[in-house]
MMTF fields as JSON, N, C-alpha, C and O atoms, coordinates in Angstrom:
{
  "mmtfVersion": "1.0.0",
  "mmtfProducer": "UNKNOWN",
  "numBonds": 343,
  "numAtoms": 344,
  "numGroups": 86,
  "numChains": 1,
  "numModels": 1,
  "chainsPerModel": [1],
  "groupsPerChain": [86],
  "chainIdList": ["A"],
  "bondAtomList": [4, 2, 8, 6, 12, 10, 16, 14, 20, 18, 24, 22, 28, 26, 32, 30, 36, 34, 40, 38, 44, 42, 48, 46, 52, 50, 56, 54, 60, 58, 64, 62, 68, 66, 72, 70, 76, 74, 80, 78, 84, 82, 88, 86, 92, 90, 96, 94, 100, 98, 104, 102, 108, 106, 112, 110, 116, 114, 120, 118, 124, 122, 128, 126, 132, 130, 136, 134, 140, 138, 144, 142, 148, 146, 152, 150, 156, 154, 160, 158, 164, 162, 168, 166, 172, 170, 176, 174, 180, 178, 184, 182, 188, 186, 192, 190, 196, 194, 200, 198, 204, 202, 208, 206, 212, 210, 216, 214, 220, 218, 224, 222, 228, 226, 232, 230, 236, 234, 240, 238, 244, 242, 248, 246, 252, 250, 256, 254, 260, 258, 264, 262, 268, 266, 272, 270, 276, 274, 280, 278, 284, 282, 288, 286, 292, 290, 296, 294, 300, 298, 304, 302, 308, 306, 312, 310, 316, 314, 320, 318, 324, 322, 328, 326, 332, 330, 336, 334, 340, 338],
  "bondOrderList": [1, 1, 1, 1, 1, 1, 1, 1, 1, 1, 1, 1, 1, 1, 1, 1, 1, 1, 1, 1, 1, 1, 1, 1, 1, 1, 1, 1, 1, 1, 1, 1, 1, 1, 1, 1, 1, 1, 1, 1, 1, 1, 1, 1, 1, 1, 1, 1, 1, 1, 1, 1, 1, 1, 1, 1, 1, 1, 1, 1, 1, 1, 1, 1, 1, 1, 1, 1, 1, 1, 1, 1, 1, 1, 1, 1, 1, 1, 1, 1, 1, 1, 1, 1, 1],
  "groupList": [{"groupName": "UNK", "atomNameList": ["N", "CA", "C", "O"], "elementList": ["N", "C", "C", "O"], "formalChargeList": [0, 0, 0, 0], "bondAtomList": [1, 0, 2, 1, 3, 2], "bondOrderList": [1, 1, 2], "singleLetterCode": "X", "chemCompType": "L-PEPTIDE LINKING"}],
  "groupTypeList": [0, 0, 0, 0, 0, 0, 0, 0, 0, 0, 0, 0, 0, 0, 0, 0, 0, 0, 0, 0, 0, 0, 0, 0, 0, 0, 0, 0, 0, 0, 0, 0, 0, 0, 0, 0, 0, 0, 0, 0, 0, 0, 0, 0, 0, 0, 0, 0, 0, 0, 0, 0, 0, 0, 0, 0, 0, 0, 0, 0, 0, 0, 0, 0, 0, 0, 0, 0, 0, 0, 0, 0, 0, 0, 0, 0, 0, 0, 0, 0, 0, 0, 0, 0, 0, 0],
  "groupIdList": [1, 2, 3, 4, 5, 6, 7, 8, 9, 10, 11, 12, 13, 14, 15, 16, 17, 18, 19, 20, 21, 22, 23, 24, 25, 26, 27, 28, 29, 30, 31, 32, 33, 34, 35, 36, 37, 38, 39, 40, 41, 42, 43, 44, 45, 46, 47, 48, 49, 50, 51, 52, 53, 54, 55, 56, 57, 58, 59, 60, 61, 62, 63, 64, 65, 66, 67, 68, 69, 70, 71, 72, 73, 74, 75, 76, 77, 78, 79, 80, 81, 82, 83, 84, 85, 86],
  "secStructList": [7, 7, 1, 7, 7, 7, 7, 7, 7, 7, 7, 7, 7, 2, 2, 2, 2, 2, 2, 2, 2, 2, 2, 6, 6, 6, 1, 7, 7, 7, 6, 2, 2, 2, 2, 2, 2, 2, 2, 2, 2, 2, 2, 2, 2, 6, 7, 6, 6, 1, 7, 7, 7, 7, 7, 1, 1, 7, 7, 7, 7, 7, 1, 7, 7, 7, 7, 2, 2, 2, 2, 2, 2, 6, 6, 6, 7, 7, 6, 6, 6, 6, 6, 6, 7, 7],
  "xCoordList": [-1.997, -0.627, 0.248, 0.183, 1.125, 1.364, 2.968, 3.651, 3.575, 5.016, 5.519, 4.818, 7.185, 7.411, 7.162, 7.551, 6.607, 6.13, 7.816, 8.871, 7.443, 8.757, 8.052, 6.87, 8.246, 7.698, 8.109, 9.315, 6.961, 7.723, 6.736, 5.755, 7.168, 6.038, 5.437, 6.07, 4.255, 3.903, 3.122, 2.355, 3.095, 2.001, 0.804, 0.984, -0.893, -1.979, -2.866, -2.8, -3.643, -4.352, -5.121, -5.273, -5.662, -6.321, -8.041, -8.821, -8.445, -9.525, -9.08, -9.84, -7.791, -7.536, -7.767, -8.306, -7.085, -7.296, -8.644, -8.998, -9.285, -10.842, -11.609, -12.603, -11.23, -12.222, -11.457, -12.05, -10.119, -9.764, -10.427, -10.823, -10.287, -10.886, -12.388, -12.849, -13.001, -14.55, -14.725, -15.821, -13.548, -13.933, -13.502, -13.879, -12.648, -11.972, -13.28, -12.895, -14.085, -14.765, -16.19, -17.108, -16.214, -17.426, -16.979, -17.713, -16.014, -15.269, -14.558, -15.035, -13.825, -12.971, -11.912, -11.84, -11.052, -10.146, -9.22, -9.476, -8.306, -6.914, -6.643, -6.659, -6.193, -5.775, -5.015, -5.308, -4.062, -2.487, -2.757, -2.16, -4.216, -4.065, -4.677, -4.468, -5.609, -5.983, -4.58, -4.314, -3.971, -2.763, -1.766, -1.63, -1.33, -0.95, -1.332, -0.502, -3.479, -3.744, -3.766, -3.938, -3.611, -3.632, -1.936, -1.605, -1.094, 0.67, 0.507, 0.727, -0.213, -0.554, -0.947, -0.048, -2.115, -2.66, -2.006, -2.309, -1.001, -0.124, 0.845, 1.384, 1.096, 2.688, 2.235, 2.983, 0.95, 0.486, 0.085, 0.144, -0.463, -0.697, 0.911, 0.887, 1.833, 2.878, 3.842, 4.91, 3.563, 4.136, 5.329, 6.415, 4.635, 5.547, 6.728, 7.515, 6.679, 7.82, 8.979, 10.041, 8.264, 9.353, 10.266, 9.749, 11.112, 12.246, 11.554, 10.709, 11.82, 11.381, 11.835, 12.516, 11.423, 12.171, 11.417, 10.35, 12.552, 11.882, 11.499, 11.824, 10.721, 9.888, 10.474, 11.101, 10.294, 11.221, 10.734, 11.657, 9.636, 9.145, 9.4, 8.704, 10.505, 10.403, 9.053, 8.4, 8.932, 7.434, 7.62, 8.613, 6.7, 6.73, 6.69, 5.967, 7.764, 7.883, 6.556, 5.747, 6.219, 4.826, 4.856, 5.88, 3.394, 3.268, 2.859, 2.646, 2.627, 2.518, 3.823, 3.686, 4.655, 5.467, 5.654, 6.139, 5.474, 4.98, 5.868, 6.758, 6.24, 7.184, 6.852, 5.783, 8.034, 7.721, 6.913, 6.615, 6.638, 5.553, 4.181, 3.225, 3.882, 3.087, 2.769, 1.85, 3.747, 3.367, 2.959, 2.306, 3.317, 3.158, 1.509, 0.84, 1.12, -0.058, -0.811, -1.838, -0.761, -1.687, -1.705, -2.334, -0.843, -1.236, -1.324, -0.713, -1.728, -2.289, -1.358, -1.248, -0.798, -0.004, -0.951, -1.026, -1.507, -2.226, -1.453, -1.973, -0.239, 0.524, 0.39, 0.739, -0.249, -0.357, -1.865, -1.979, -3.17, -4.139, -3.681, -4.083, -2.805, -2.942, -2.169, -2.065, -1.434, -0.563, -1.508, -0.981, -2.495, -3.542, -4.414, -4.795, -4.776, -5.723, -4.984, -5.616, -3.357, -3.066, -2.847, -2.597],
  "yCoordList": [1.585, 1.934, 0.97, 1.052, -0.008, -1.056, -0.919, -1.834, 0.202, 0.724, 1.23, 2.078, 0.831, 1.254, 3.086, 4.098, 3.027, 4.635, 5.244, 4.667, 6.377, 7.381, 7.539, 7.743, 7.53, 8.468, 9.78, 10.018, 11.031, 11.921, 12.798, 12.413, 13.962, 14.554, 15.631, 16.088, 15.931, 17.183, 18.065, 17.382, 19.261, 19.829, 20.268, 21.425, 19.937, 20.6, 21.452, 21.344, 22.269, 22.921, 22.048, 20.864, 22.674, 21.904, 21.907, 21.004, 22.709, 22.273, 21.284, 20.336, 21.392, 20.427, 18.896, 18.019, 18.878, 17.671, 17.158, 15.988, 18.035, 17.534, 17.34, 16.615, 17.864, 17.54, 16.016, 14.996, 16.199, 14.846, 13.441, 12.312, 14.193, 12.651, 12.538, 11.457, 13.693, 13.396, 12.848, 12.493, 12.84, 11.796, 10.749, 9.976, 10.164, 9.341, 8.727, 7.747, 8.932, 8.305, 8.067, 7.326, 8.528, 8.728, 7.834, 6.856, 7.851, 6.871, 5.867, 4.888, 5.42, 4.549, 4.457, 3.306, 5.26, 5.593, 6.271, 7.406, 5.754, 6.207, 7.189, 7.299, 8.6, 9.972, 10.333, 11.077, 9.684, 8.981, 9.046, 9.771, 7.958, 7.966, 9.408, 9.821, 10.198, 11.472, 12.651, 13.461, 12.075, 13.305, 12.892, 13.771, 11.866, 10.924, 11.491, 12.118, 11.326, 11.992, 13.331, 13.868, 14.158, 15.65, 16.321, 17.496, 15.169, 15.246, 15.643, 16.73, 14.019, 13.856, 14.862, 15.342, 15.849, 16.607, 18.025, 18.7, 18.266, 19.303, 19.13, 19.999, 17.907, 17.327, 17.64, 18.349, 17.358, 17.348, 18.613, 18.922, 19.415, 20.831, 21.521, 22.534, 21.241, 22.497, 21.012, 20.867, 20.211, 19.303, 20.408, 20.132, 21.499, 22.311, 23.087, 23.682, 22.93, 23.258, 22.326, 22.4, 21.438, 19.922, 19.442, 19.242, 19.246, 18.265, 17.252, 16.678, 16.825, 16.136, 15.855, 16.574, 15.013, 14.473, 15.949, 16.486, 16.346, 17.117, 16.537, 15.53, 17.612, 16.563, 16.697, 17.71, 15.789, 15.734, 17.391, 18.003, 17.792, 18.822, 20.23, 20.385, 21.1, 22.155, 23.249, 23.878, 23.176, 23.962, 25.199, 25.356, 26.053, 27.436, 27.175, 26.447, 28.062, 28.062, 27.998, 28.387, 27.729, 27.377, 28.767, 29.419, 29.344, 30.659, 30.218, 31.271, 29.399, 29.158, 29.536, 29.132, 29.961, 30.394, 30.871, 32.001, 30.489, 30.9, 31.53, 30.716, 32.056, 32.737, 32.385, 32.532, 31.888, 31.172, 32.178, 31.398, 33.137, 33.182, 33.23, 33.338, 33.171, 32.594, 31.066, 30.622, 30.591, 28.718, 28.63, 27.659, 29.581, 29.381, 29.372, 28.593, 30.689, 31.212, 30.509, 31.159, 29.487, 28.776, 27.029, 26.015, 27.246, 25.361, 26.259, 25.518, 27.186, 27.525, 28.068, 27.687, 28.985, 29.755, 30.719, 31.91, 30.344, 31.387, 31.81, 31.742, 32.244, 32.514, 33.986, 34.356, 34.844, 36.156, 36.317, 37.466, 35.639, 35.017, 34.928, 35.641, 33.893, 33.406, 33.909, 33.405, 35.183, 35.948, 37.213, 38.122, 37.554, 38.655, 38.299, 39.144, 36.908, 36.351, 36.237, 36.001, 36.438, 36.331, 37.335, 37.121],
  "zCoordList": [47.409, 47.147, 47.945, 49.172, 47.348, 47.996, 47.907, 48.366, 47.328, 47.389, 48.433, 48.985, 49.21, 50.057, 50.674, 50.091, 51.639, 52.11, 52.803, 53.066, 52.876, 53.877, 54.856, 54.582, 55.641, 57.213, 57.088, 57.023, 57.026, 57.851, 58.663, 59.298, 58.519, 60.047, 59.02, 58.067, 59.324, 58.678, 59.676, 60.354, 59.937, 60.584, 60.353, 59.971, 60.351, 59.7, 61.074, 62.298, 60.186, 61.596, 62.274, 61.972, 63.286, 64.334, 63.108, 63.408, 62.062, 61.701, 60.548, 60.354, 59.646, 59.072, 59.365, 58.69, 60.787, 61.61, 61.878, 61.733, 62.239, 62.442, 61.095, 61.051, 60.22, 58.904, 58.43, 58.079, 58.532, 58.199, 59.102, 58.814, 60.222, 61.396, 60.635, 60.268, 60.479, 60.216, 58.565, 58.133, 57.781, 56.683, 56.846, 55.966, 57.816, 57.757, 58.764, 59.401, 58.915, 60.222, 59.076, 59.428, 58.194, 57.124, 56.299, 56.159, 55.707, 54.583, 55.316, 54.741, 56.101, 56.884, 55.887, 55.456, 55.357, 54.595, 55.45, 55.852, 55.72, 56.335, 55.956, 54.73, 56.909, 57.08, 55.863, 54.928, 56.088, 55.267, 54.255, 53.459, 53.813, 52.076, 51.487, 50.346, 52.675, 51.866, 51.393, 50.505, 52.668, 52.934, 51.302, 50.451, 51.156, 50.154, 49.055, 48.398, 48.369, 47.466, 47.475, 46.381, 48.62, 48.183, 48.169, 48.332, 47.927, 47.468, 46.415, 45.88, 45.841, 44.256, 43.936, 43.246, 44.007, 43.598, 43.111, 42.127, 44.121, 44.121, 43.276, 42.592, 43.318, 42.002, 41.039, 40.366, 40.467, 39.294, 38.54, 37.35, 39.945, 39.657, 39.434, 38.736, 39.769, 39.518, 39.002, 39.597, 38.194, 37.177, 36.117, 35.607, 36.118, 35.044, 35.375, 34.639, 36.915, 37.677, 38.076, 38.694, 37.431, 37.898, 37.032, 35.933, 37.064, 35.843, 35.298, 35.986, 33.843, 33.336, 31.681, 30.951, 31.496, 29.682, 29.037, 29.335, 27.967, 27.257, 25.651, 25.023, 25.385, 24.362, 22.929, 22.619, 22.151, 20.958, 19.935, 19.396, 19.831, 19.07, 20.275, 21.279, 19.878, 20.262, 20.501, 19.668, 22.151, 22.259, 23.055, 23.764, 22.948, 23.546, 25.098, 25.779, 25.429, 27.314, 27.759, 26.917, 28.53, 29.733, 29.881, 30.083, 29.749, 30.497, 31.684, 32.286, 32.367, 33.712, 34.499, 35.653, 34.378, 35.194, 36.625, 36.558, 37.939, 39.042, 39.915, 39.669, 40.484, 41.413, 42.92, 43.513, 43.373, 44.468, 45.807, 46.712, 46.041, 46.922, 46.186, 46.954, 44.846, 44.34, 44.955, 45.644, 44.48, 44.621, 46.165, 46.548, 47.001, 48.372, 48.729, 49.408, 47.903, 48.335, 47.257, 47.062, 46.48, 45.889, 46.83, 46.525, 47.895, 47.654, 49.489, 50.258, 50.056, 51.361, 52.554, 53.719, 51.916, 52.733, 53.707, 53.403, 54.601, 55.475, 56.655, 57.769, 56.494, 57.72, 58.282, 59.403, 57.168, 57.426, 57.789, 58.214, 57.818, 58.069, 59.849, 60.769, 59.874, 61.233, 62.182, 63.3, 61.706, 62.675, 62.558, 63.2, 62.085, 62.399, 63.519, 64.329, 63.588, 64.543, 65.888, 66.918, 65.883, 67.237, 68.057, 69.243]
}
């Protein structure tokens, strides 16, 4: 990916972090580009939530329809997870 990047900060858990160091130490593939493809992954998965050209043939609404603490608890909302453990 040879397009200008953004910087920004994100926070992952402390095992996130370690599974990432341990592929990145297996693959020698930069943190960055996994963090990068698992953006992609998510854009693509809730693509139907996003703006976009609509298409010339009138089509039936998306029953995918998600409600946002839905979308939360599909891409890893464990906050109620990690306030039981404390």
């Amino acid at each position: 990916m040879s397009r200008k990047k953004i910087s920004t900060t994100i926070y992952v858990t402390p095992e996130q972090s370690d599974k990432l160091k341990l592929l990145h130490d297996r693959t020698k593939v930069p943190v960055a580009v996994y963090i990068r493809e698992g953006i992609d992954l998510v854009l693509r998965h809730y693509a139907h939530l996003l703006p976009g050209q609509l298409p010339l043939e009138a089509e039936r609404p998306s029953k995918r329809a998600v409600s946002a603490p839905a979308l939360r608890a599909d891409v890893g909302d464990h906050s109620k997870e990690e306030a039981a453990k404390k």
